[in-house]
C-alpha positions in Angstrom: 14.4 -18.0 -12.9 11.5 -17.0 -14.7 9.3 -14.0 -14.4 6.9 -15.0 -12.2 9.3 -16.8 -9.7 11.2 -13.5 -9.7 8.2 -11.6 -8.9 7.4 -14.0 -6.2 10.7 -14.2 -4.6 10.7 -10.9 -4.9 7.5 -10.1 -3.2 8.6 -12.6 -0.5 11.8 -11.0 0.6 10.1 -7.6 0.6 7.9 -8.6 2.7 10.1 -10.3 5.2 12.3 -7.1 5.0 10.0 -4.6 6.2 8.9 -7.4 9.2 12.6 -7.7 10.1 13.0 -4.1 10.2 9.7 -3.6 12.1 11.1 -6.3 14.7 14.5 -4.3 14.8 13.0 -0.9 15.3 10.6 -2.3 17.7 13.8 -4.1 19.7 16.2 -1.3 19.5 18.4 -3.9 17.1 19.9 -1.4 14.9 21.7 -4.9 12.5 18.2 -5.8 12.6 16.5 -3.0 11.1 20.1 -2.6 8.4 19.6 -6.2 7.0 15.5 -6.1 6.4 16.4 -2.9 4.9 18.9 -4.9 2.3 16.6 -7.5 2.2 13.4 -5.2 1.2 16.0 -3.6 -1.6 16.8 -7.1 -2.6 13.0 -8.1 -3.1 12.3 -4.8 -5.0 15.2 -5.6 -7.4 13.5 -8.8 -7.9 10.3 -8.0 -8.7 11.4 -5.5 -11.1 13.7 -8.0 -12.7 10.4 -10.6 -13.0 8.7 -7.2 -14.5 11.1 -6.4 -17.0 11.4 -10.1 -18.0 8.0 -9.7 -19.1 8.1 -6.7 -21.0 11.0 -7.8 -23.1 9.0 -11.5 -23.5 5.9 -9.8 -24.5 8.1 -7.2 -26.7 9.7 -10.6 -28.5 6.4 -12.0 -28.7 5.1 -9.0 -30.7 7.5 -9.8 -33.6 
């Protein structure tokens, strides 16, 4: 994937993470609230991978 898809993705699945764990507090659904928990980490490792793809681009551009 490429930085911005990362970033994206990432973004996305933050998002939805915090809704699912919103909906899981909200319900009592304690599996809820665990997996959009996982999923907002997920996202956040994303968009920091899509991040760090662009310093190390704009680093290699620099040459």
């Amino acid at each position: 994937m490429g930085s911005m898809s990362d970033k994206v993705t990432g973004k996305a699945n933050e998002v939805a993470g915090k809704v699912k764990q919103g909906v899981g507090k909200a319900t009592g659904n304690d599996r809820l609230r665990a997996e959009g928990t996982v999923q907002e980490t997920k996202g956040k490792v994303q968009t920091a991978t899509g991040k760090a793809k662009d310093v190390v681009k704009d680093a290699v551009d620099r040459m």
